[in-house]
N, C-alpha and C positions, 0 to 999 in steps of 0.2 A: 916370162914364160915362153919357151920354147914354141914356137909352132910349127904343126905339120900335120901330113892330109890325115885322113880318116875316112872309115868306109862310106860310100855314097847315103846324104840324106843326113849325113853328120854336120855338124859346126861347132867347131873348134874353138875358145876362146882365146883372142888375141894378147889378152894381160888380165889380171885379175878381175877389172870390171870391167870390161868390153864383152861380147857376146858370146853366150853360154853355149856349151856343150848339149848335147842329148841324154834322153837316158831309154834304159831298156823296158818294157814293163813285166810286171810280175812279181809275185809273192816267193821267196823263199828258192827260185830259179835256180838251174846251174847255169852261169852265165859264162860266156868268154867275150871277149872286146881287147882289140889292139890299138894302137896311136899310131903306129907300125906297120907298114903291112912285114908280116911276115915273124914279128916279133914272139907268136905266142907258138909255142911249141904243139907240133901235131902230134896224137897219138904215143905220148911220153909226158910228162910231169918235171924229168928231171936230166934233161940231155947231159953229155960230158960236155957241149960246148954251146952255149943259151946266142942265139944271134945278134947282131950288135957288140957282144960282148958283156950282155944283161948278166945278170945273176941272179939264179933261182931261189924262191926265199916261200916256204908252205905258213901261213898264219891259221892255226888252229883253233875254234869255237870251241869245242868239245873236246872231251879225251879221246883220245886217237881208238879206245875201245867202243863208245859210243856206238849203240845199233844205228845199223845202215842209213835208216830214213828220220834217225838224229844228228847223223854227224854233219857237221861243218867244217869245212875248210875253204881256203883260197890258195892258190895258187900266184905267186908276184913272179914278174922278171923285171929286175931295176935296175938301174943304172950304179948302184953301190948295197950292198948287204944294208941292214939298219943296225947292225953291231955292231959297225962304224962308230964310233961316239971320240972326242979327241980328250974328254976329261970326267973324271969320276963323279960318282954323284953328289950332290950337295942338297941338302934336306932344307926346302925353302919355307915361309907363312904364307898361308894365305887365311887370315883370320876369319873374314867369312863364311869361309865355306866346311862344312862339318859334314862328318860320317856317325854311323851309329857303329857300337852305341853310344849316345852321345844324351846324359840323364843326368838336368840340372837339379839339383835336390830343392834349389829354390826356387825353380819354376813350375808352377801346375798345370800340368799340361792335360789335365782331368777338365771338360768343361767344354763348351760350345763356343766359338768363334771364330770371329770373322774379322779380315784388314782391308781396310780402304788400299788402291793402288799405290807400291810403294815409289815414290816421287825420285824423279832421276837425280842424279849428283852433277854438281858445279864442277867435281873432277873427272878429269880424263878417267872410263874405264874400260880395259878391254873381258875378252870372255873368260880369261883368267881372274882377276880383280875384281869384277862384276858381278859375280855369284855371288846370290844370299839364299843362306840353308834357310829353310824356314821347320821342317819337321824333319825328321830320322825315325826308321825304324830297323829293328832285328840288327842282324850284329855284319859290315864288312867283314871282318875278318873267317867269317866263316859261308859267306855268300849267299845270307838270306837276307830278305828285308830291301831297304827302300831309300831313299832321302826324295825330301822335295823341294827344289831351291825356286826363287826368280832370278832371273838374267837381266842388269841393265849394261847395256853396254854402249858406248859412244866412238869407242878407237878400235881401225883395225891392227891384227898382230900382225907385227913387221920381224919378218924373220924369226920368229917363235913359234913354236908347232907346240901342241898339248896331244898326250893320249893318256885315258883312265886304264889303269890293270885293273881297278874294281868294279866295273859294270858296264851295259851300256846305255847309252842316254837319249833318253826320249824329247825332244824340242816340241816346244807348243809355241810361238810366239802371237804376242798379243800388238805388240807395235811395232814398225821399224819391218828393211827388210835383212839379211845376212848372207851373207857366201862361207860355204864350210869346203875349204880347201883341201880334201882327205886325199891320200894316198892312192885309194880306185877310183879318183873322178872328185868333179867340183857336184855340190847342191849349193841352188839358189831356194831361201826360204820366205814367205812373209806369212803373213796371217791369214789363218783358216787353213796352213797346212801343217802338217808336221815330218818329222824327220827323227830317224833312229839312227843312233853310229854306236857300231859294237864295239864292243871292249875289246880294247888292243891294237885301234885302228890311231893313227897318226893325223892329226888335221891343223887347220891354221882358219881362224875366223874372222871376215873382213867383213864391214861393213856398206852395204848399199845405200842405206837410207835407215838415215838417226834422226833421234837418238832411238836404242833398239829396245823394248822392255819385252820380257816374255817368261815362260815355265818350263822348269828340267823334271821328271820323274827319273832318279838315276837309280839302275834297278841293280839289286848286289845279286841277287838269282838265275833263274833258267832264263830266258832269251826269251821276246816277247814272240807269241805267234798269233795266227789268227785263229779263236775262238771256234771251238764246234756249233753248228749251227742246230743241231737235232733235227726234230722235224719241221724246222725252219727248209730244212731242203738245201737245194746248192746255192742256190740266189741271195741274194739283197744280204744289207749289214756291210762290211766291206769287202767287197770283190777284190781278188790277188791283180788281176790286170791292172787297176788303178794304181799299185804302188808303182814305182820309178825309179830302177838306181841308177845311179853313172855310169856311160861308158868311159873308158881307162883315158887319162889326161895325164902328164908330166910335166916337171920342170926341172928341166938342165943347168941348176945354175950355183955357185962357188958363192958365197958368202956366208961371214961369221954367224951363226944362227943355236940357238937355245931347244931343246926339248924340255919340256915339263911334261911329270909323270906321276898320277897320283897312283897309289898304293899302300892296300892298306890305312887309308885314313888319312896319307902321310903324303906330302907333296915333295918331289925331288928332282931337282933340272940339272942338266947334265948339254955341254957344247962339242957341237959339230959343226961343219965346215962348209954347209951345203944346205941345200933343202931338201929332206927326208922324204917330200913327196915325188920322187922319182919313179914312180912303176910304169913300166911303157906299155903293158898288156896283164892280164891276167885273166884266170877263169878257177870258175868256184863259186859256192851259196854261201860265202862271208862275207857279208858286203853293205853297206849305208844303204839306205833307203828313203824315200821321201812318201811323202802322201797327200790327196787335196782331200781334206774333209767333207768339203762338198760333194763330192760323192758318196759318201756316205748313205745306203738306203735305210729307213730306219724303219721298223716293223710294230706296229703297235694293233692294239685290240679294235675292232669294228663293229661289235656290240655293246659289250658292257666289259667295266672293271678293265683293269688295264695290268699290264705282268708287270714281277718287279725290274727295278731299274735296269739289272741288267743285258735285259733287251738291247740295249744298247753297245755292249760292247765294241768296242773296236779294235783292241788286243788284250791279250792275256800271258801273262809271265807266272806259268805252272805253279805253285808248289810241290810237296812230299803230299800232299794228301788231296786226295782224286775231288773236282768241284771248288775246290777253296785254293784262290789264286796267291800268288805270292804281291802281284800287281792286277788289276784289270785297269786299263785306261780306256773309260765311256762319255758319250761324247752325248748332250743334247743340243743339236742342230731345229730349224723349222720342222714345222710336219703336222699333219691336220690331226685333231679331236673330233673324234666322232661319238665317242661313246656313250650310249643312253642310260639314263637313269645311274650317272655315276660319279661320285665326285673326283677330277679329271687329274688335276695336280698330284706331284708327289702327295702318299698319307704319311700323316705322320707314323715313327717306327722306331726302334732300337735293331741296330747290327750288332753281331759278330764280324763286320769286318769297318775298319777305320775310313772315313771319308774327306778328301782335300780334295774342296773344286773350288774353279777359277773359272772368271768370267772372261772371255773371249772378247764378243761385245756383244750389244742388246741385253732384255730384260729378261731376266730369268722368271719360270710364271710362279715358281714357289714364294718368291720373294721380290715382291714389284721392286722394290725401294730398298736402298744400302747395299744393295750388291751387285757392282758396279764395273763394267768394262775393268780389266787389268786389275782387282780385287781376288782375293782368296775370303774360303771357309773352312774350319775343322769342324766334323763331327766326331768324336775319334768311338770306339768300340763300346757299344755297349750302354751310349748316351743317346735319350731320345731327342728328335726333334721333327722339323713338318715345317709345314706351312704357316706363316704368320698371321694374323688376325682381317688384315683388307684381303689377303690369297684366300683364306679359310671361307670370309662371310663373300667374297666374290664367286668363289666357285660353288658353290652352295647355294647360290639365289640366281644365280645365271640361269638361263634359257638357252637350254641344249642342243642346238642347232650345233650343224656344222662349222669349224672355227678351224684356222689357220696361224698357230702360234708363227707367227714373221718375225724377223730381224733379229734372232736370239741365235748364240753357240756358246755352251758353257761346258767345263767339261769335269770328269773328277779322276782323280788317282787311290782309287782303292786298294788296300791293302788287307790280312788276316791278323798283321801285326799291328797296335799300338801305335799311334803317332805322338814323338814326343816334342814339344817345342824346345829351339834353339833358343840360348839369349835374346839374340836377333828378334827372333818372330814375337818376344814374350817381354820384349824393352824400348825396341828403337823403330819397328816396323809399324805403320799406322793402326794399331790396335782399336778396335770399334768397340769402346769400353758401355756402351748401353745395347749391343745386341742383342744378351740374354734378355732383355725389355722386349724386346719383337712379340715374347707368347706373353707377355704380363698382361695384355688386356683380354686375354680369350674366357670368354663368359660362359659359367655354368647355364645351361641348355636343358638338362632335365627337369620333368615336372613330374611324371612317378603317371603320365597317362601313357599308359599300355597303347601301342600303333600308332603315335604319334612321329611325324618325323617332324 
């Protein structure tokens, strides 16, 4: 990797794992940042002559018609166009990894469960080969709906860049740390934070510290944003300050190198001569972003009863119909129980909207037991479920004092669509084949005495 200066209060990394870069803060920003001085163009977008000898190059979010305080773009000046490519495409496997719709006729994906952590491999994998779908929903091709994979990955990509034309993807990592080498800037990730890269963006993922295990929500729809707060007011929940994107980072350098590009469902790599991540400035609200969930404020009830889950939001990927998200990704972090006279834990319930949560790490309080650090669960639409019989008789006989749920972060990927299981998730991922046991010992309670609780 090329080095050189950068605006004061910057640092610059020296090679891939040596010391990282900075980022800007803020939600949805118009940013600019150069490598350069001098590189980003003033007061024009598209000079006849880019300095350096860059080349102006616009990546668009949205349709160019898009209302004003939708539209996205970015602005690149690179060292080569990305049209550049030296040979045609070539439609590669990656068996793993599945888009929707993706509906095995022999698998039922009707049903409650839950997977123990799926166990790393003896093979080399990187972020390409490492992906396992576990659910799909709504249709790619038409850019609604969802998939939800785990990530194990052990090798970094040498000379391979990856970018999605069908979404973009949300990182949750539960082990391990990663470096996502994109096109505007390096992110460094580990656990307890996350990270979004839009669709269309160029990256190359190396590893820091293995082996890596963690969770992709990849979303086919609108772009995740931050959640309205109501009369929540401007505060707490997550604050835009807290995110973090890169400022602009490049690399100057000639070697035989591979793009892979998924589209449509369909994976196809294509060689060039260089590494694609060359932009030496740009400016624009199209851009990766990172986040500590630790910041996270989380808002709950201080009387009685407690809202539904999603209080908690942390982002939201719209749909067609006002309320009812295409995604909401909600996070339970620590955070005290106050409330009197109420039983405190999720109730049990039936949605309208599908649920896939994964444990971070610590004890989740609906479910002491079997769900477990680097674990998933499906509830999918419309199937009840709750709390299990030691959460149920614990929070029901507890003394309602002040209590401080510690050392828990778990989180869920909700959808409006159906989650359908992959092969994968429904044959070879560690399937928790007696969880629907969990409510089997919950005891009839009524006696037919009127104000009895």
């Amino acid at each position: 990797m090329t080095t050189h200066s950068l605006p004061k209060g910057m640092i610059r990394a020296v090679s891939s794992a040596g010391p990282h870069q900075g980022y800007m803060p803020g939600f949805g920003n118009d940013f600019e940042t150069e490598a350069l001085p001098g590189a980003l163009p003033q007061g024009q977008n598209s000079p006849q002559k880019v300095n350096y000898g860059l080349y102006g190059e616009q990546m668009s979010g949205t349709a160019f018609t898009a209302p004003s305080h939708q539209n996205e773009r970015t602005w690149c000046y690179r060292i080569r166009p990305s049209v550049k490519h030296t040979h045609r495409f070539e439609k590669i496997d990656l068996p793993y990894w599945k888009s929707a719709p993706h509906v095995l006729h022999d698998v039922i994906s009707l049903g409650q469960y839950r997977w123990d952590p799926i166990p790393h491999s003896s093979d080399p994998l990187t972020w390409l080969t490492g992906m396992r779908t576990m659910t799909t929903a709504g249709d790619v091709n038409t850019q609604v709906g969802m998939a939800a994979h785990v990530y194990l990955v052990t090798d970094s990509m040498t000379d391979a860049y990856f970018y999605s034309a069908d979404s973009e993807m949300l990182v949750v990592p539960q082990q391990g740390r990663l470096r996502f080498c994109t096109e505007l800037g390096v992110i460094d990730l580990e656990p307890q934070e996350i990270a979004v890269l839009p669709r269309g963006l160029v990256y190359r993922v190396e590893v820091l510290e293995g082996p890596a295990r963690g969770f992709v929500c990849e979303n086919y729809g609108q772009k995740f944003q931050l959640p309205g707060r109501g009369p929540i007011g401007a505060n707490c929940m997550a604050n835009p300050r807290d995110f973090k994107t890169p400022v602009a980072a490049f690399e100057d350098r000639d070697a035989p190198s591979t793009v892979t590009i998924k589209w449509c469902g369909q994976f196809h790599v294509t060689k060039i001569g260089h590494s694609p991540l060359d932009v030496v400035a740009w400016h624009g609200n199209y851009a990766p972003v990172k986040y500590d969930l630790k910041t996270y404020c989380p808002v709950g009830a201080v009387l009685f009863d407690h809202p539904d889950p999603s209080i908690f939001t942390v982002l939201t990927a719209p749909s067609g119909v006002e309320g009812t998200a295409n995604i909401d990704f909600v996070l339970f972090r620590d955070r005290w129980m106050v409330a009197e006279d109420t039983f405190r834990p999720p109730w049990y319930h039936k949605n309208i909207m599908s649920e896939l949560m994964g444990n971070i790490y610590g004890v989740y309080d609906a479910k002491p037991k079997g769900f477990v650090p680097g674990g998933m669960s499906l509830h999918n639409m419309m199937l009840p479920h709750g709390p299990d019989k030691n959460a149920f008789e614990g929070a029901s006989n507890a003394a309602l004092k002040a209590e401080k749920l510690s050392e828990t972060m778990s989180f869920m990927f909700e959808t409006r669509f159906p989650q359908h299981l992959t092969e994968f998730a429904a044959r070879q991922a560690p399937l928790q084949d007696d969880y629907i046991d969990c409510w089997a010992d919950l005891e009839k309670k009524f006696d037919g005495t009127a104000g009895k609780k």
